[in-house]
C-alpha positions as CSV (number, residue, x, y, z in Angstrom):
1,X,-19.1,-22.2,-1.1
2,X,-18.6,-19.2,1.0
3,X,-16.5,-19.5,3.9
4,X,-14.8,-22.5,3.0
5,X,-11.4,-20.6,2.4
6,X,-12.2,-19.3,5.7
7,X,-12.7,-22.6,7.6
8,X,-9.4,-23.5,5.8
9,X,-7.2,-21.0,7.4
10,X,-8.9,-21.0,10.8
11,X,-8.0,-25.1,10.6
12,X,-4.8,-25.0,9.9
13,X,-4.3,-22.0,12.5
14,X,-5.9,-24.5,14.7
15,X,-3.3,-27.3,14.0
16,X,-0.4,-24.8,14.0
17,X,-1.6,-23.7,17.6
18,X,-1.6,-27.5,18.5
19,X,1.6,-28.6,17.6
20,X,3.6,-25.6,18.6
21,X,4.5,-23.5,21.4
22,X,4.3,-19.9,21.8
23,X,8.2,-19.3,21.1
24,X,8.1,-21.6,18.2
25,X,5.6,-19.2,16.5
26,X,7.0,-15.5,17.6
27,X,10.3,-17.6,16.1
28,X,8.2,-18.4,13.0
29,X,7.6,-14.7,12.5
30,X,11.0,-13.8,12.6
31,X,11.8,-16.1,10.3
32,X,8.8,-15.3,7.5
33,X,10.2,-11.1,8.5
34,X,13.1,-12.7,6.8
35,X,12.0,-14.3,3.5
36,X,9.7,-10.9,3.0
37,X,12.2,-9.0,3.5
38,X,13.7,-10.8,0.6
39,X,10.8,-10.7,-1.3
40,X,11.0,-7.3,-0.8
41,X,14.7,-7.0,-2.1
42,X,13.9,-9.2,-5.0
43,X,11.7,-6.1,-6.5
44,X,15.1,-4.2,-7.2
45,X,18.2,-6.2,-5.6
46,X,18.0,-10.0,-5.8
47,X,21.8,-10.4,-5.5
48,X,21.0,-8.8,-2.1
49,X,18.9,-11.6,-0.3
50,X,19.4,-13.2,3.2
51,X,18.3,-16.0,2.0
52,X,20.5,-16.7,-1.3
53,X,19.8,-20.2,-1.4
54,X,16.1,-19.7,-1.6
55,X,15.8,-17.1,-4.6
56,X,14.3,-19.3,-6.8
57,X,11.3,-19.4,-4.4
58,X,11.6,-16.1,-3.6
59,X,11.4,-15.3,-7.0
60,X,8.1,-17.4,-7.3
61,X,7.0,-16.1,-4.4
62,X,7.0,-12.4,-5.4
63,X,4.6,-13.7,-8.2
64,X,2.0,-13.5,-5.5
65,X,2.1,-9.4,-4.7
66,X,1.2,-6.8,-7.5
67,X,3.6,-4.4,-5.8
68,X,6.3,-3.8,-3.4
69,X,4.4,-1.9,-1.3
70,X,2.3,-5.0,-0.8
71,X,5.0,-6.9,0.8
72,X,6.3,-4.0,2.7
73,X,2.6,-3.7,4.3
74,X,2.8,-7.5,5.5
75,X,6.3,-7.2,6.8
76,X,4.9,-4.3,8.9
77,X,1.7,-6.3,9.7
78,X,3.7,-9.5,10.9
79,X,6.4,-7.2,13.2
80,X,3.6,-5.3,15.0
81,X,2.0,-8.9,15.1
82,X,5.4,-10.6,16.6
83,X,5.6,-7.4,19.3
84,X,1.5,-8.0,20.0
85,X,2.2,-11.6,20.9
86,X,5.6,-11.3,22.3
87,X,5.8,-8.2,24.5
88,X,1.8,-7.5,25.0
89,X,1.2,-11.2,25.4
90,X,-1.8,-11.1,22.8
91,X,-4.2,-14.1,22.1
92,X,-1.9,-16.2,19.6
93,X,-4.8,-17.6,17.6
94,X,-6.7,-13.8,17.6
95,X,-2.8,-12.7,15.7
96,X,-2.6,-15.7,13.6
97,X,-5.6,-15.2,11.8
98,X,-5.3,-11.3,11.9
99,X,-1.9,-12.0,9.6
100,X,-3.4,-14.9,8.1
101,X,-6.8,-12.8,6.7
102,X,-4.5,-9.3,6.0
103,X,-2.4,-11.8,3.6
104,X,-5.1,-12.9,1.9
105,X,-6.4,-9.7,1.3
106,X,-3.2,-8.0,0.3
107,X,-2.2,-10.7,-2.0
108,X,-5.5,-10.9,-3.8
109,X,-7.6,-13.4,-1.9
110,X,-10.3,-10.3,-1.3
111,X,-12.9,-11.1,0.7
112,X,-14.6,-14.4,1.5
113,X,-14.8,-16.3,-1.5
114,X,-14.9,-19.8,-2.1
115,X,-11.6,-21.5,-2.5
């Protein structure tokens, strides 16, 4: 059904929100900057990644974006994000689903759709 996908995502921002603190999550942002950015490198360096030790997932992972371009645009998404919720003190569940709903979108979840 429509909106299902939807409800999804705004549940499990709902349980994120309830078992971690702010920090924890601007932390949790730094650290998924990271494994883009090695998505990112994967495109044309993947001897070059921060996290070696992950490549085979990072590998699988750039399986989800039809271009670079799209993981550069979510890297940029979740640092203005991070600076929103760190320096501007923005509404935490408002940026959650902001980054939740642009990754969908950018990695070919479209719009609302079922699933």
């Amino acid at each position: 059904t429509v909106g299902r996908s939807t409800s999804r995502i705004v549940g499990m921002v709902d349980q994120l929100l309830s078992q971690w603190d702010r920090n924890s999550i601007i932390e949790m942002f730094d650290v998924t900057r990271t494994i883009l950015r090695d998505v990112f490198m994967s495109f044309e360096k993947p001897d070059r990644l921060i996290n070696a030790d992950m490549q085979a997932e990072v590998v699988k992972l750039r399986g989800s974006f039809e271009r670079q371009n799209k993981v550069e645009q979510i890297y940029q998404t979740m640092e203005k994000i991070r600076i929103d919720c760190q320096v501007r003190n923005a509404n935490l569940k408002l940026a959650l689903l902001d980054v939740c709903f642009r990754i969908k979108r950018m990695t070919g979840g479209g719009g609302d759709r079922a699933g």
